[in-house]
mmCIF file of the N, C-alpha and C atoms, coordinates in Angstrom:
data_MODEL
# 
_entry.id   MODEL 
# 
loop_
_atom_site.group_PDB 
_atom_site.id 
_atom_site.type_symbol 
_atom_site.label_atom_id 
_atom_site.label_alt_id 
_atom_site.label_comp_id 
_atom_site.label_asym_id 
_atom_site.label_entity_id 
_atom_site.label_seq_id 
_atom_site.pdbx_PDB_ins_code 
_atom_site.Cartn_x 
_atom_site.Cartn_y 
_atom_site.Cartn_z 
_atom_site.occupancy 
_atom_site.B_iso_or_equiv 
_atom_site.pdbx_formal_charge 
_atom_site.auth_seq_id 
_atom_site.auth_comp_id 
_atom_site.auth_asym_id 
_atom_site.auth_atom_id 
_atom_site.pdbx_PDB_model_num 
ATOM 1   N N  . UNK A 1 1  ? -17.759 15.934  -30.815 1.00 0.00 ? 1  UNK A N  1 
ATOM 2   C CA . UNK A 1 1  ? -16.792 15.137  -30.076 1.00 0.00 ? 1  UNK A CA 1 
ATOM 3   C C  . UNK A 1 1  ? -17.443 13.813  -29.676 1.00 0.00 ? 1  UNK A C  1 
ATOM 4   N N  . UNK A 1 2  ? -16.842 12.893  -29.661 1.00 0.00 ? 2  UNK A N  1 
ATOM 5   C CA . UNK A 1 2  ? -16.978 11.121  -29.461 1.00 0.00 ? 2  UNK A CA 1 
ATOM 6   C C  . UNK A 1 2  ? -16.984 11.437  -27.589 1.00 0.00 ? 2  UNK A C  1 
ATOM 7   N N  . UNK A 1 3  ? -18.718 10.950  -27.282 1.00 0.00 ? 3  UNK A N  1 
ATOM 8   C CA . UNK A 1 3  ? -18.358 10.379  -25.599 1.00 0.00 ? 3  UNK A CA 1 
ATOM 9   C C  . UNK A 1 3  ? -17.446 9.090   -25.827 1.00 0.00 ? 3  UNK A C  1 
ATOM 10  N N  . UNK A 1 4  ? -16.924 9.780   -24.504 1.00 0.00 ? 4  UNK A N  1 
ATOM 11  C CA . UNK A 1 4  ? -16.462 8.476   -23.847 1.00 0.00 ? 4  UNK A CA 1 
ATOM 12  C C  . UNK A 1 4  ? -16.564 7.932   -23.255 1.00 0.00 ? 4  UNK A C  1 
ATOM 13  N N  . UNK A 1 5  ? -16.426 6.695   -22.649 1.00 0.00 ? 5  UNK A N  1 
ATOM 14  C CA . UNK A 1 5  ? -16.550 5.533   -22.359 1.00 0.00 ? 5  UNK A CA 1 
ATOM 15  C C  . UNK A 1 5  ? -15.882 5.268   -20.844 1.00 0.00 ? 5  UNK A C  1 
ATOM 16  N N  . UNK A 1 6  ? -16.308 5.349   -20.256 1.00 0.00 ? 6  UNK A N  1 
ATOM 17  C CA . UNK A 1 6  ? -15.762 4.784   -18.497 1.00 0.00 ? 6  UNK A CA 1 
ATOM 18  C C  . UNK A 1 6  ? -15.623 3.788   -18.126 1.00 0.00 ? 6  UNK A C  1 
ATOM 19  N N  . UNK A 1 7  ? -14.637 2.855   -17.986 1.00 0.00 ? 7  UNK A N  1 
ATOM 20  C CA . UNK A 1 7  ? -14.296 1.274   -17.839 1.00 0.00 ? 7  UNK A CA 1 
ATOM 21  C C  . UNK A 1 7  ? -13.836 1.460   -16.631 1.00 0.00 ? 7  UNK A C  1 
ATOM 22  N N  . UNK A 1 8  ? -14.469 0.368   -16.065 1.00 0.00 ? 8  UNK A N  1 
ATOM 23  C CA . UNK A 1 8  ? -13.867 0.301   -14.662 1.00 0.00 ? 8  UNK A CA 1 
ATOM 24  C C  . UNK A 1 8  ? -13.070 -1.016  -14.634 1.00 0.00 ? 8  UNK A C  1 
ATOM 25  N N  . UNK A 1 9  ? -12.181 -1.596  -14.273 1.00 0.00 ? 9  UNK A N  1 
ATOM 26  C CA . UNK A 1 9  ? -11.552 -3.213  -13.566 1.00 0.00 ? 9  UNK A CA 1 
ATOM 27  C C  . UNK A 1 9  ? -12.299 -3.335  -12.596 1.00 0.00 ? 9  UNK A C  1 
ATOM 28  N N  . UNK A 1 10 ? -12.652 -4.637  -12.653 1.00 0.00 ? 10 UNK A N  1 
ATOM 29  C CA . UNK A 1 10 ? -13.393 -5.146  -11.969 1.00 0.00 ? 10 UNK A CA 1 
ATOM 30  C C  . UNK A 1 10 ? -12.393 -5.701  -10.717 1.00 0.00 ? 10 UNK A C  1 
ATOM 31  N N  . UNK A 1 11 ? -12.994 -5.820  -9.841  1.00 0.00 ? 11 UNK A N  1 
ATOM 32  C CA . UNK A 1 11 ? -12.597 -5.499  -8.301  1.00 0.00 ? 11 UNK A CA 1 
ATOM 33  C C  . UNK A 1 11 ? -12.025 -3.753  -8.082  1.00 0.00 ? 11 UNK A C  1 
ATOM 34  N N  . UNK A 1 12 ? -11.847 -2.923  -8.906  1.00 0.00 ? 12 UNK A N  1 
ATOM 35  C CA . UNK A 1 12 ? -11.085 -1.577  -8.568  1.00 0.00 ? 12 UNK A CA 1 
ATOM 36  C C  . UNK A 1 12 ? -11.477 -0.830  -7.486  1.00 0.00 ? 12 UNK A C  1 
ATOM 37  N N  . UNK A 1 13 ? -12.946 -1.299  -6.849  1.00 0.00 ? 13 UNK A N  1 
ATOM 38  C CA . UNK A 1 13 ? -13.554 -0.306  -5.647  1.00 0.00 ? 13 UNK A CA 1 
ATOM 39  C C  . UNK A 1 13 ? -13.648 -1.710  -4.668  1.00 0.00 ? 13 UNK A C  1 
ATOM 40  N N  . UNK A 1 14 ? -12.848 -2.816  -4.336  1.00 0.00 ? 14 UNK A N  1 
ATOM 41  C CA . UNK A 1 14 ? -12.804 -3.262  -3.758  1.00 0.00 ? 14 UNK A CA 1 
ATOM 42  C C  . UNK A 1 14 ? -12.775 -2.868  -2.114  1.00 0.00 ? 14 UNK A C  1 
ATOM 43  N N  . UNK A 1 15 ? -11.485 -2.181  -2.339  1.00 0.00 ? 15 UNK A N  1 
ATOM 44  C CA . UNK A 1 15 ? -10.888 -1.376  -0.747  1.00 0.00 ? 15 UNK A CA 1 
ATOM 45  C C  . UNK A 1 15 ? -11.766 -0.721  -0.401  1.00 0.00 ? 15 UNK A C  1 
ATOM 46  N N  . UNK A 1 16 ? -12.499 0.769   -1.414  1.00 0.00 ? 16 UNK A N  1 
ATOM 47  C CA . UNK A 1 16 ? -13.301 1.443   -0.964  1.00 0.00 ? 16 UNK A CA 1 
ATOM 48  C C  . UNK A 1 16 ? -14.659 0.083   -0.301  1.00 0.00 ? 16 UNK A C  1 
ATOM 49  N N  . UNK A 1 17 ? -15.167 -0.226  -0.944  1.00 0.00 ? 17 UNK A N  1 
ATOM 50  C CA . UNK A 1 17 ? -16.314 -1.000  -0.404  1.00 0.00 ? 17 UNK A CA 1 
ATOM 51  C C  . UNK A 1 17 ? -16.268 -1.237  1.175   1.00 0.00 ? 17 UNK A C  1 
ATOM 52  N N  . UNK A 1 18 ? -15.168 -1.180  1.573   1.00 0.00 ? 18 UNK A N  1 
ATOM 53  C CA . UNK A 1 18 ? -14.834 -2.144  3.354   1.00 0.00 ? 18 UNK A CA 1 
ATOM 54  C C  . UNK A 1 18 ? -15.387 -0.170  3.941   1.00 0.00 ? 18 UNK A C  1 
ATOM 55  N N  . UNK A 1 19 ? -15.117 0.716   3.517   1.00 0.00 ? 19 UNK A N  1 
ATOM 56  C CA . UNK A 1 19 ? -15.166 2.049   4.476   1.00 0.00 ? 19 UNK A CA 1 
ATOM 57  C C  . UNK A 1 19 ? -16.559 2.996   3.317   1.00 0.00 ? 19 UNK A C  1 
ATOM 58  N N  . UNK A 1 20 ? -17.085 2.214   2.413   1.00 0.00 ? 20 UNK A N  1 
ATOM 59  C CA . UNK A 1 20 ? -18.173 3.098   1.714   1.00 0.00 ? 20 UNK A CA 1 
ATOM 60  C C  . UNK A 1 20 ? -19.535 2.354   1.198   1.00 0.00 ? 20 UNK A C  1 
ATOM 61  N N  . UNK A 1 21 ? -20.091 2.836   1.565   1.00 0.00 ? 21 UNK A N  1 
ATOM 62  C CA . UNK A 1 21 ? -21.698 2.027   0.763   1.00 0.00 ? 21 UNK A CA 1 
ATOM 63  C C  . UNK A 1 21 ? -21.883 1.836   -0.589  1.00 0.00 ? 21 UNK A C  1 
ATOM 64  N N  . UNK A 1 22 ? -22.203 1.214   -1.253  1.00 0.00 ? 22 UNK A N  1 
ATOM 65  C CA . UNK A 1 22 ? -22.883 0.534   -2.298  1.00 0.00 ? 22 UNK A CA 1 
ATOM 66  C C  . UNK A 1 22 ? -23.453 1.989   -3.204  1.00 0.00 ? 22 UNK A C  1 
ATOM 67  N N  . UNK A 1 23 ? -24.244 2.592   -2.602  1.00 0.00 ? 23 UNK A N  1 
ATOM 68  C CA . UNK A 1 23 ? -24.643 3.864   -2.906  1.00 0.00 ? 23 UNK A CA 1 
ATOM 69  C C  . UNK A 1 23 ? -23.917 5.201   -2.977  1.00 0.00 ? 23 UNK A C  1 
ATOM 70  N N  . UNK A 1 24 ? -22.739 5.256   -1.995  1.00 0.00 ? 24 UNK A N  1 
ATOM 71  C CA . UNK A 1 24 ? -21.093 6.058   -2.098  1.00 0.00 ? 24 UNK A CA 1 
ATOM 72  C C  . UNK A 1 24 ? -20.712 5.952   -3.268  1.00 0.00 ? 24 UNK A C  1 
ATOM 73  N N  . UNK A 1 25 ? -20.524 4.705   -3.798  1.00 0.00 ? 25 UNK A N  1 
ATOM 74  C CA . UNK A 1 25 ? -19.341 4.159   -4.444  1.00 0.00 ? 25 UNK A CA 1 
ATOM 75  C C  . UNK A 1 25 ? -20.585 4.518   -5.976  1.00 0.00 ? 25 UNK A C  1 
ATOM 76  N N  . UNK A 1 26 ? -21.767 3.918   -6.086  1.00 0.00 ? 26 UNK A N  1 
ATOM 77  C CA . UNK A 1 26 ? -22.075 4.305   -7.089  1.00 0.00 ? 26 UNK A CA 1 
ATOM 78  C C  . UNK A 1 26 ? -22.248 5.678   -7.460  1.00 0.00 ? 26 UNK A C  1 
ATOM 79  N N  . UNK A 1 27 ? -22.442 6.735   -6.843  1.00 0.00 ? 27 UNK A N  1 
ATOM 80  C CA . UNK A 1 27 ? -22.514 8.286   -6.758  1.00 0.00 ? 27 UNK A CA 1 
ATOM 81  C C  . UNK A 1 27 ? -21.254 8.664   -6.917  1.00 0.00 ? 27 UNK A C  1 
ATOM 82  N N  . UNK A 1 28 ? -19.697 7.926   -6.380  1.00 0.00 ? 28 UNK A N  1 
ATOM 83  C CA . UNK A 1 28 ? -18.850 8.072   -6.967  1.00 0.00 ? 28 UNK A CA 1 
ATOM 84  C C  . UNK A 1 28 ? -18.508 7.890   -8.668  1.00 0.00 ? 28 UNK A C  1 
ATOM 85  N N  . UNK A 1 29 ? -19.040 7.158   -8.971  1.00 0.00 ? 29 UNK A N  1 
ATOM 86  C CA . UNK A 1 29 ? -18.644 5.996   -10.360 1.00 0.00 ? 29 UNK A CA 1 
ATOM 87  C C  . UNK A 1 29 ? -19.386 7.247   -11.335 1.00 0.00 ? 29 UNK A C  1 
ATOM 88  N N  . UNK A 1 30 ? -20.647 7.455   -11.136 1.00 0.00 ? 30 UNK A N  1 
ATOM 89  C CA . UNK A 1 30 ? -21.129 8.464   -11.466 1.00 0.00 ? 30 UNK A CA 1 
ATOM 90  C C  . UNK A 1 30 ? -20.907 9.905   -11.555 1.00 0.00 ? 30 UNK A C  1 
ATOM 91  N N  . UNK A 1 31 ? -20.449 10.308  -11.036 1.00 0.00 ? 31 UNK A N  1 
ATOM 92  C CA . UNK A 1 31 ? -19.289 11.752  -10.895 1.00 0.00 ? 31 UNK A CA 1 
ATOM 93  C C  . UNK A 1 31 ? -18.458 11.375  -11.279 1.00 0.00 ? 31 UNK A C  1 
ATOM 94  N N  . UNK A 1 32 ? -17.239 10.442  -11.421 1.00 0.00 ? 32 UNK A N  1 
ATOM 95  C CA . UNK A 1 32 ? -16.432 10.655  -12.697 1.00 0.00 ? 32 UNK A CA 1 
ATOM 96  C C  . UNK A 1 32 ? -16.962 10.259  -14.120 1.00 0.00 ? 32 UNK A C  1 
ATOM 97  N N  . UNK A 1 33 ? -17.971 9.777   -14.277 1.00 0.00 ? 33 UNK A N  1 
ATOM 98  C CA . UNK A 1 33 ? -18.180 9.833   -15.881 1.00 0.00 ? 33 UNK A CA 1 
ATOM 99  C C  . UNK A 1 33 ? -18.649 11.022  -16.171 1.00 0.00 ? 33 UNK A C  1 
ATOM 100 N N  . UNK A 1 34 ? -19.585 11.643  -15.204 1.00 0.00 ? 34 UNK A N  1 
ATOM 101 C CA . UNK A 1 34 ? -20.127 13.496  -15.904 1.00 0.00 ? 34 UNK A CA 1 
ATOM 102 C C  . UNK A 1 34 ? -18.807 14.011  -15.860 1.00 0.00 ? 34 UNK A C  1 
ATOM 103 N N  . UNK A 1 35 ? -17.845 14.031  -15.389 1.00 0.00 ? 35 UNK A N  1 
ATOM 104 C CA . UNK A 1 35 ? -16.904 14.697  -15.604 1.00 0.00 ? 35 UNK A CA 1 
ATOM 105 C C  . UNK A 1 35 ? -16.015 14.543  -16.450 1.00 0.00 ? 35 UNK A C  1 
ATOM 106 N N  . UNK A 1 36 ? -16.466 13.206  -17.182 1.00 0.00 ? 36 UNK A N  1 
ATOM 107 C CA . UNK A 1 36 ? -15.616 12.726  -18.479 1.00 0.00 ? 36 UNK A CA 1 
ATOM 108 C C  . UNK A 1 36 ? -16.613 13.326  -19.406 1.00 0.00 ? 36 UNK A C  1 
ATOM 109 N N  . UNK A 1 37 ? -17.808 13.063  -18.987 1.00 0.00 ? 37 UNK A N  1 
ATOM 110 C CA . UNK A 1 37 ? -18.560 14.221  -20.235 1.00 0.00 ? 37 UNK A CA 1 
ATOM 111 C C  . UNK A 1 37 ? -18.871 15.111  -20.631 1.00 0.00 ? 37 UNK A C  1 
ATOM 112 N N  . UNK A 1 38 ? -18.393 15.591  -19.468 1.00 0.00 ? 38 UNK A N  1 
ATOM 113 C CA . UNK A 1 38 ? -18.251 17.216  -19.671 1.00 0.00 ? 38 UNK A CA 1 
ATOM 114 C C  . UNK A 1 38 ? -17.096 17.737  -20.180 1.00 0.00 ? 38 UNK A C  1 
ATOM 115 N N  . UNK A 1 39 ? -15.998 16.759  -20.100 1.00 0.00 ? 39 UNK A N  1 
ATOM 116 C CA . UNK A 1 39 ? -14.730 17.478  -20.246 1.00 0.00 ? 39 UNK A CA 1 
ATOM 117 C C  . UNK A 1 39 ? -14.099 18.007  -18.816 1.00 0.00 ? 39 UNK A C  1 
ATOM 118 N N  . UNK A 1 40 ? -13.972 18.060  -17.845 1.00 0.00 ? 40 UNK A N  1 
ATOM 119 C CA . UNK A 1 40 ? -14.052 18.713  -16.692 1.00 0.00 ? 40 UNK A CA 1 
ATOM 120 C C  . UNK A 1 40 ? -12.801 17.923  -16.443 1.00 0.00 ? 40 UNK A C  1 
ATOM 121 N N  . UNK A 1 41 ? -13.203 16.127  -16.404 1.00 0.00 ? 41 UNK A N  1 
ATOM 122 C CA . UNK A 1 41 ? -12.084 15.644  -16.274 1.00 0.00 ? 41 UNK A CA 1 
ATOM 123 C C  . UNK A 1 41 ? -10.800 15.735  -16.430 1.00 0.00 ? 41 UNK A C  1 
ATOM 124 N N  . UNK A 1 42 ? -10.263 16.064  -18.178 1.00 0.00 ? 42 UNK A N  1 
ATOM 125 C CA . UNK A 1 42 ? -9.386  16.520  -18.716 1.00 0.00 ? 42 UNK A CA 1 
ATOM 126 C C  . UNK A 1 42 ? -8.865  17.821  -18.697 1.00 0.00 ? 42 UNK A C  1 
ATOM 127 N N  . UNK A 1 43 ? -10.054 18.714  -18.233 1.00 0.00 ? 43 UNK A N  1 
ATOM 128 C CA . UNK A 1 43 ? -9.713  20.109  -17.971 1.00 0.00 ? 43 UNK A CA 1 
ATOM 129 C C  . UNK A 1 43 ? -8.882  20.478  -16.745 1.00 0.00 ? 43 UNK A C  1 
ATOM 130 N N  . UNK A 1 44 ? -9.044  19.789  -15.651 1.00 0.00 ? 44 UNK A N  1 
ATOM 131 C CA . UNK A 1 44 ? -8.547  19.387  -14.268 1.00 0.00 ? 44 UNK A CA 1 
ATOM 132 C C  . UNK A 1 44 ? -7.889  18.669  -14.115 1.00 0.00 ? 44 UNK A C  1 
ATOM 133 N N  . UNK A 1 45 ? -6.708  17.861  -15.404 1.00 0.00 ? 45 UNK A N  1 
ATOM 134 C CA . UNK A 1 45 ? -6.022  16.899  -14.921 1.00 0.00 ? 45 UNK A CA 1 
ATOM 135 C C  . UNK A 1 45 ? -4.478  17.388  -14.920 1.00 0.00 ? 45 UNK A C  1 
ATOM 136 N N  . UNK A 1 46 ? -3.589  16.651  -14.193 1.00 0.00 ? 46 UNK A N  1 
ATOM 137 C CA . UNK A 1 46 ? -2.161  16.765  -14.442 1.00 0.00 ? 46 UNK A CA 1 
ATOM 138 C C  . UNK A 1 46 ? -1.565  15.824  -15.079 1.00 0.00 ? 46 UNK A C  1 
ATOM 139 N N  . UNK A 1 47 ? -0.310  16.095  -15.784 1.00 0.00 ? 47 UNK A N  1 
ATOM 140 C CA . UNK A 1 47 ? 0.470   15.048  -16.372 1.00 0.00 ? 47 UNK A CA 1 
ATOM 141 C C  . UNK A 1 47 ? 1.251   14.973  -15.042 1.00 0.00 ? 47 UNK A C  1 
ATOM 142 N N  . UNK A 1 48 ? 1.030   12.984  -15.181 1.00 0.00 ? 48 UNK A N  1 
ATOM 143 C CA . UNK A 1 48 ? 2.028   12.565  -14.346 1.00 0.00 ? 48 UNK A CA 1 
ATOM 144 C C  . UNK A 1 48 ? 3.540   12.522  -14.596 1.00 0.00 ? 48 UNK A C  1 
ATOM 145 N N  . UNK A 1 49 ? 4.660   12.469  -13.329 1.00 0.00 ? 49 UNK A N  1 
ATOM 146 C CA . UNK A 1 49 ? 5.920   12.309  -12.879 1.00 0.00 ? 49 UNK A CA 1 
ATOM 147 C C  . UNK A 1 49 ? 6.174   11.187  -14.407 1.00 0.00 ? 49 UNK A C  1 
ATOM 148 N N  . UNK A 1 50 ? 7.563   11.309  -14.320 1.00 0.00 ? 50 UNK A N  1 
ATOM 149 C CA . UNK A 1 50 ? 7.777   9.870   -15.348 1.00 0.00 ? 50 UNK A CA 1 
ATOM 150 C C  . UNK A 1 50 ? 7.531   8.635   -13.842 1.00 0.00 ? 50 UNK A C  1 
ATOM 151 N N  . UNK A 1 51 ? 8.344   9.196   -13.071 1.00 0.00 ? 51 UNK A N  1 
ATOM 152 C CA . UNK A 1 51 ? 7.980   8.006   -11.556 1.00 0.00 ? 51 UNK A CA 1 
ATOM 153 C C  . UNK A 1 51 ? 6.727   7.322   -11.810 1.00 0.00 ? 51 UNK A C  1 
ATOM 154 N N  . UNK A 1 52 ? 5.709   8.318   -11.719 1.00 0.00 ? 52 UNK A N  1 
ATOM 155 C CA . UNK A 1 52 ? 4.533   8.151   -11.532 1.00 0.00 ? 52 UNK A CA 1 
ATOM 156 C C  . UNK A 1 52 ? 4.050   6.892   -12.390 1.00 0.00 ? 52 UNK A C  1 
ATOM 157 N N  . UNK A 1 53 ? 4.219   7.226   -13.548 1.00 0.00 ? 53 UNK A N  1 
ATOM 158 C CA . UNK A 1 53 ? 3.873   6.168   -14.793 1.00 0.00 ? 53 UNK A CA 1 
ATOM 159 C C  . UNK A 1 53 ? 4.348   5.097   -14.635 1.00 0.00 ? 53 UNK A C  1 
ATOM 160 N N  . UNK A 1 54 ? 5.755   5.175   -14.773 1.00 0.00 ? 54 UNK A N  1 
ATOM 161 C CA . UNK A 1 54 ? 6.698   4.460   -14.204 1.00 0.00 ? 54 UNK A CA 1 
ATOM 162 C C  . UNK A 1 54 ? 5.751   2.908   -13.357 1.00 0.00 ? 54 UNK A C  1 
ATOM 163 N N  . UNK A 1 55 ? 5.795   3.593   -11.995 1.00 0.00 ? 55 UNK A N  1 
ATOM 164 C CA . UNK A 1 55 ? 5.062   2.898   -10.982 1.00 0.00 ? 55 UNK A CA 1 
ATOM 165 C C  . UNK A 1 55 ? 3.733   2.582   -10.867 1.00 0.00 ? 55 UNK A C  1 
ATOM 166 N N  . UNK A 1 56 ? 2.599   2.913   -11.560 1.00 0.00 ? 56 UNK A N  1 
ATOM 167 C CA . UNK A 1 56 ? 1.476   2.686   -12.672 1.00 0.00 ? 56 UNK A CA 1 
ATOM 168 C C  . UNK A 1 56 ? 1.553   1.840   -13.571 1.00 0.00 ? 56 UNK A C  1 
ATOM 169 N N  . UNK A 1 57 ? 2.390   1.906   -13.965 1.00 0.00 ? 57 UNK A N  1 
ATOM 170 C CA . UNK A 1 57 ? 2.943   0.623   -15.468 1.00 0.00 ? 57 UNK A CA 1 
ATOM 171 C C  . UNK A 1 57 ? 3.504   -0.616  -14.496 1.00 0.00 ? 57 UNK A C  1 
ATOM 172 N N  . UNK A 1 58 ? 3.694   -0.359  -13.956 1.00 0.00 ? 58 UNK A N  1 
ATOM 173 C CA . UNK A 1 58 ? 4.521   -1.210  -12.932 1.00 0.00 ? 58 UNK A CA 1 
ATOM 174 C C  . UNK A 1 58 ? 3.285   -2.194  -12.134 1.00 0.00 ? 58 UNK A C  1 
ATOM 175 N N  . UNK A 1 59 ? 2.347   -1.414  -11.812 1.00 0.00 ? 59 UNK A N  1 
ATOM 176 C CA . UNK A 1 59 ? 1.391   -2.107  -11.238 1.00 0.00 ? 59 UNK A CA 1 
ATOM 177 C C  . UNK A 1 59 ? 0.229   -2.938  -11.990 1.00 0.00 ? 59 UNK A C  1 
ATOM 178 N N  . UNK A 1 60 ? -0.074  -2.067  -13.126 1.00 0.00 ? 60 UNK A N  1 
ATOM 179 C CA . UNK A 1 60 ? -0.791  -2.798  -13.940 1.00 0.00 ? 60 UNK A CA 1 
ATOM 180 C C  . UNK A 1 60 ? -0.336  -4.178  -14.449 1.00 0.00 ? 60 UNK A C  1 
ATOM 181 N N  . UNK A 1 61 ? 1.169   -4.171  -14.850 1.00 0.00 ? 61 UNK A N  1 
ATOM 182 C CA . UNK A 1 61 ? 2.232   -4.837  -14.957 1.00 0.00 ? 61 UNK A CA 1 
ATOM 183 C C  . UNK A 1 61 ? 1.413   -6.348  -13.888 1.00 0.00 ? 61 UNK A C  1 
ATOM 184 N N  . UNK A 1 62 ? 1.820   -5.967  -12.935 1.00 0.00 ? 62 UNK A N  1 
ATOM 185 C CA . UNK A 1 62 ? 2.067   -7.209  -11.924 1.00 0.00 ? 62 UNK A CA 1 
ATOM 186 C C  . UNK A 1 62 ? 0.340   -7.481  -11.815 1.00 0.00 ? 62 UNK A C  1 
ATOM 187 N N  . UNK A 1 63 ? -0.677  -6.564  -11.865 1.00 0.00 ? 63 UNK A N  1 
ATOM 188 C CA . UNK A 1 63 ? -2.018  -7.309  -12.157 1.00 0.00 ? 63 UNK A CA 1 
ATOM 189 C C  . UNK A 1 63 ? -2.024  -7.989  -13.400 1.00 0.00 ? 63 UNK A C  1 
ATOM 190 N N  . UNK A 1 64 ? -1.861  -7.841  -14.313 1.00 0.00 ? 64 UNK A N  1 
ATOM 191 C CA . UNK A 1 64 ? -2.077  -8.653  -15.406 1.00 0.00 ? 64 UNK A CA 1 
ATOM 192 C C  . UNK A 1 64 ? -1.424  -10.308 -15.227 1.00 0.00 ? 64 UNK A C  1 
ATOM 193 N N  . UNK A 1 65 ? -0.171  -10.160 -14.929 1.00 0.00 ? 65 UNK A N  1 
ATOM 194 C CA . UNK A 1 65 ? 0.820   -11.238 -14.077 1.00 0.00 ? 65 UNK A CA 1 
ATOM 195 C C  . UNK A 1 65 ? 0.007   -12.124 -13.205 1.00 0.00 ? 65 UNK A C  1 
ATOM 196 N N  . UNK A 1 66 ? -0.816  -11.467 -12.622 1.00 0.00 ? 66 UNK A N  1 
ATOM 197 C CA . UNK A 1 66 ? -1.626  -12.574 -11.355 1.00 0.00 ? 66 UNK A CA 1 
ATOM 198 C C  . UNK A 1 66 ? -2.981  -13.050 -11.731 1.00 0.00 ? 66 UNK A C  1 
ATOM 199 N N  . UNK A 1 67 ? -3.582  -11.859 -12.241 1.00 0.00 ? 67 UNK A N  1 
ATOM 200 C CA . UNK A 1 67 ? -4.287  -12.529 -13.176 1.00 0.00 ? 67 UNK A CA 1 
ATOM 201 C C  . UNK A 1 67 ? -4.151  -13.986 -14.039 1.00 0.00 ? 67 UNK A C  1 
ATOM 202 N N  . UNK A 1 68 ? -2.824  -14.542 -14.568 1.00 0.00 ? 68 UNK A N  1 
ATOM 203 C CA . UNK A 1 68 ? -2.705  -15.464 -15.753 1.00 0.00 ? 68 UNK A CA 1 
ATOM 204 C C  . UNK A 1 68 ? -2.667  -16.708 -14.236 1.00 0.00 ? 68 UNK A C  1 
ATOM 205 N N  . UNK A 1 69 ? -2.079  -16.266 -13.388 1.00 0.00 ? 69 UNK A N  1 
ATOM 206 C CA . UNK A 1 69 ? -1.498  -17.391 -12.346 1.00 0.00 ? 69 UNK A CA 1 
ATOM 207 C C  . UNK A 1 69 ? -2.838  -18.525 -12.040 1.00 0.00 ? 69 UNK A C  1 
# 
């Protein structure tokens, strides 16, 4: 099986940063990629609501949008 690859957006741990350390956030970043490499990730996930996506698409949507501004 092909690892994969963990991309983050840049600013995405913005919010966290104001209530978590530098060292939180990287120990976070780090626990979800072993868990992408393990598979654990996918083993533990749910399919989202159509809402859900929906409003996900929706947001990515309006970042990309502000981004160009």
């Amino acid at each position: 099986m092909k690892k994969l690859k963990v991309v983050y957006e840049e600013g995405c741990f913005d919010e966290l940063a104001e209530e978590m350390t530098q060292e939180e956030i990287d120990a976070l970043t780090k626990e979800i990629e072993d868990l992408a490499d393990s598979g654990e990730l996918f083993e533990n996930s749910q399919q989202l609501s159509e809402e859900e996506s929906d409003m996900i698409l929706r947001r990515l949507d309006n970042m990309e949008k502000n981004k160009r501004q």
